[in-house]
N, C-alpha and C positions, 0 to 999 in steps of 0.2 A: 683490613678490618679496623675497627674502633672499640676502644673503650668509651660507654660516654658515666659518666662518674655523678652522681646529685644529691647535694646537702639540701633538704624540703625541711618543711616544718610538718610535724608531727602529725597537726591536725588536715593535711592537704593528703597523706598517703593511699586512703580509697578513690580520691576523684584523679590522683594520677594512674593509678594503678588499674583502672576502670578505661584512661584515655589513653596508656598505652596500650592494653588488650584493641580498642576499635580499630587505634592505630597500624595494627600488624605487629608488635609487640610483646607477645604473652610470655615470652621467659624472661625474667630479669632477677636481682637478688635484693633483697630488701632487711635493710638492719638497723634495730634502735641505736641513737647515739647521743651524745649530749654535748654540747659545743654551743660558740657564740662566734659573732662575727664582729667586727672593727665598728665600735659606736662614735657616732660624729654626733658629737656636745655643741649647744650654743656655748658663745663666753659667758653667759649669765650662769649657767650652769657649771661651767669649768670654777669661777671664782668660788660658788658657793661648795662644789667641792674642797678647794684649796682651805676653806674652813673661817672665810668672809660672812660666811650666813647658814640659817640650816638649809637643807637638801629637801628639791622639791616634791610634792607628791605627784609625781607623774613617773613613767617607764623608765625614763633616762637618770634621774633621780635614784631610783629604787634599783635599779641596775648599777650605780656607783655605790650605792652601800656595802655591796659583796661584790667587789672587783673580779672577783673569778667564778662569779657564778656559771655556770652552766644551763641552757636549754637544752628541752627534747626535739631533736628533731629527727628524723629517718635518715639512711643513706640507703642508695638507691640505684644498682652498679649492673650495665645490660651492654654484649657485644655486639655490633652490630656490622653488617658490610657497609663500606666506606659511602657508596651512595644511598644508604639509608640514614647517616648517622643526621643530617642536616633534619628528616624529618622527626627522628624519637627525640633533638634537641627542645625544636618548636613545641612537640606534643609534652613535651615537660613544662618547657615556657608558661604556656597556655593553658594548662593544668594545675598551674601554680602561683602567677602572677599574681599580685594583689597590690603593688603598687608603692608598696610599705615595706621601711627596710625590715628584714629579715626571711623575704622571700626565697633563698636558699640559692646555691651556689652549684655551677655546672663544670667539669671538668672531661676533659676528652685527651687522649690517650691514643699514641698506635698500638696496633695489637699485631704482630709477626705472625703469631701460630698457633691454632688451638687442636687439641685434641678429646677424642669422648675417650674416658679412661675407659665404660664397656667395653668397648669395641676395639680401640686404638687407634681407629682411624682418625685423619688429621680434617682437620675445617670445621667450617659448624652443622 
C-alpha cells in the first residue's frame, strides 16, 4: 500500500476532490495548512532586494517583503493499494496543474499495515 501525500492550493480543493471521487477515490483526508514553497528570483530582483532599488509591484516582490509569509493551501493525505497509487497521483496532477509555480507538491510513502480500529481487522 501507499501513502500518497498533497500540498494543493487552497483554491483547486473541490475540483480535486470531485476528480478523485470519479476516479474510484472517495475516502481521503483533507486539512487546511499554510506553507510556501522555494521562490526562484530573477537577479533584477535578488539586487533590488539586497536594497539597490525599491521592491517590485509584482508576486515575487511582494512575497520578499514578509520573508516568512505563509499561504493557504490544503493537505490532502489518501492510502491507497500499490497498483492504484500511479493513478490517484495523475488524477491529483490533472486536477491541479496550472502550469505556474505553486501548483503544490506530491509525496508518496509505503504503508506496511492498516487497520479499522471498529473492527480491528487489518487492511483496507
Amino acid at each position: 500500500m501507499k501513502e500518497i501525500q498533497a500540498f494543493i492550493r487552497a483554491t483547486k480543493v473541490n475540483e480535486t476532490k470531485e476528480a478523485l471521487a470519479a476516479a474510484g477515490f472517495p475516502a481521503f483526508f483533507a486539512r487546511k495548512c499554510l506553507g510556501r514553497g522555494k521562490q526562484v528570483l530573477e537577479p533584477d530582483t535578488v539586487s533590488l532586494v539586497l536594497g539597490t532599488g525599491e521592491l517590485p509591484r509584482t508576486k515575487e516582490g511582494e512575497s520578499m517583503t514578509e520573508p516568512i509569509r505563509l499561504l493557504p493551501r490544503r493537505f490532502i493525505s489518501l492510502v491507497v493499494e500499490d497498483d492504484m497509487a500511479d493513478l490517484a497521483i495523475k488524477t491529483i496532477i490533472d486536477a491541479n496543474q496550472t502550469g505556474n509555480p505553486g501548483d503544490g507538491r506530491i509525496f508518496v510513502a509505503d504503508i506496511k499495515d492498516t487497520y479499522v480500529v471498529r473492527t480491528g481487522k487489518a487492511g483496507l
